[in-house]
C-alpha positions, 0 to 999 in steps of 0.5 A: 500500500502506498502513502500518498501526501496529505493532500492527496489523500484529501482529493481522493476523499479520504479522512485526514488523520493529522501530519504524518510523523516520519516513520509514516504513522499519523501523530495522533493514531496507531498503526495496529496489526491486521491479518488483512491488511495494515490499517488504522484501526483506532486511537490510542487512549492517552487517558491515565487508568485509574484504580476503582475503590471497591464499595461491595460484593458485585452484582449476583455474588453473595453476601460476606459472612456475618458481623459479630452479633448478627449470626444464627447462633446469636439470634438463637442465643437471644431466643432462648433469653427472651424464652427464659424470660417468659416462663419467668414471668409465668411462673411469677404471676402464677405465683403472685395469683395463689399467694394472694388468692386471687381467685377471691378477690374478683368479686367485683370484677365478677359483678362489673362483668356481669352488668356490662354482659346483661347489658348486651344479651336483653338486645336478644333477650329481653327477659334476661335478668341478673342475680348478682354474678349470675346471669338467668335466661330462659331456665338456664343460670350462667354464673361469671366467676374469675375464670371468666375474667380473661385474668390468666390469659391477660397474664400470658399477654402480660408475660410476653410483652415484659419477656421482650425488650422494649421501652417501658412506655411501650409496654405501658402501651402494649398492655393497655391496648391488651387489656382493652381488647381481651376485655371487649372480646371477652364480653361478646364471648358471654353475650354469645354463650348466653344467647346460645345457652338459650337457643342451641344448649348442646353447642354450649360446653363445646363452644365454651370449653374449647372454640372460644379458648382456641380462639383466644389464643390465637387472638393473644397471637395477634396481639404479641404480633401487632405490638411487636409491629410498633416498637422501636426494637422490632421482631429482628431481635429474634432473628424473625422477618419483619 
């Protein structure tokens, strides 16, 4: 291939690249090797490389291992804390409730009970009346003793949420929302059985012995859960998703 002046090469319509060095390379491209043929194929880059700090794991690759405190056996560790804590407190209310009799002492909780239900139950009873702690409807006398006050599954509610980790206004919190809503459930629950007990009296003692106690249950649940939801140090401390 012949080198033909920089003029030339203007006529016959080609690019013009620069003034030639003498060697017959442009000053400001390279000659690269072509099977080919020899042609200019780019420019040089005379822009320094430059070292990229590195910010993170790339894109697909996994994560590093975890920092101290943050692993599998720590979230297990503080499982078990928080566990340990709990039956702590059962037991300690467990105690609490028969050194000072407890089942005693409800007597006006009993009675302030029974009211608020006889007020709900003459919508579908009229001719309901109440004795004291006892509620009579159509033959049949539902007595409301302390076992009907939601007390022990208050207690458990009460056990979870000093066992876990919050701030003492959060219990405060936590607590009172408990004790409202155990107690509203708790009085539709006997409005329920008094309307049953009068219209359907075989569903009572099932109703009573075990749907209404599994669904307590699974209300205390709900409750641990949506209170854990609120807190400033949420479910993480036990290693559970959010």
């Amino acid at each position: 291939m012949r080198r033909a002046p920089l003029a030339a090469a203007k006529r016959n319509g080609e690019r013009a690249v620069g003034p030639l060095r003498p060697g017959g390379a442009p000053a400001n491209a390279a000659q690269l090797h072509d099977p080919q043929g020899c042609g200019i194929k780019g420019r040089v880059s005379r822009r320094p490389s430059h070292s990229r700090k590195a910010i993170g794991p790339a894109r697909g690759q996994p994560p590093g291992p975890p920092s101290s405190g943050t692993g599998p056996g720590h979230s297990r560790h503080r499982f078990w804390l928080f566990a340990a804590r709990f039956v702590a407190a059962l037991l300690f209310f467990s105690v609490l409730a028969t050194l000072f009799s407890i089942q005693n002492r409800l007597g006006w909780v009993e009675r302030a009970l029974a009211q608020c239900v006889a007020v709900g139950a003459r919508v579908f009873h009229p001719g309901l009346r109440r004795e004291g702690n006892v509620l009579v409807a159509g033959g049949y006398g539902i007595e409301i003793n302390h076992e009907c006050t939601a007390i022990f599954v208050l207690m458990i509610y009460a056990a979870f949420v000093w066992a876990y980790p919050a701030r003492p206004w959060e219990r405060v919190r936590g607590l009172l929302l408990g004790a409202a809503v155990l107690t509203a459930v708790n009085i539709a629950r006997l409005i329920a059985l008094v309307v049953i007990i009068e219209r359907w009296p075989p569903a009572f003692d099932y109703l009573h012995e075990y749907f209404f106690q599994v669904l307590f249950l699974g209300l205390v649940t709900a409750l641990a859960n949506r209170w854990l939801g609120s807190l400033s140090v949420r479910r993480e401390f036990l290693g559970l998703p959010s």
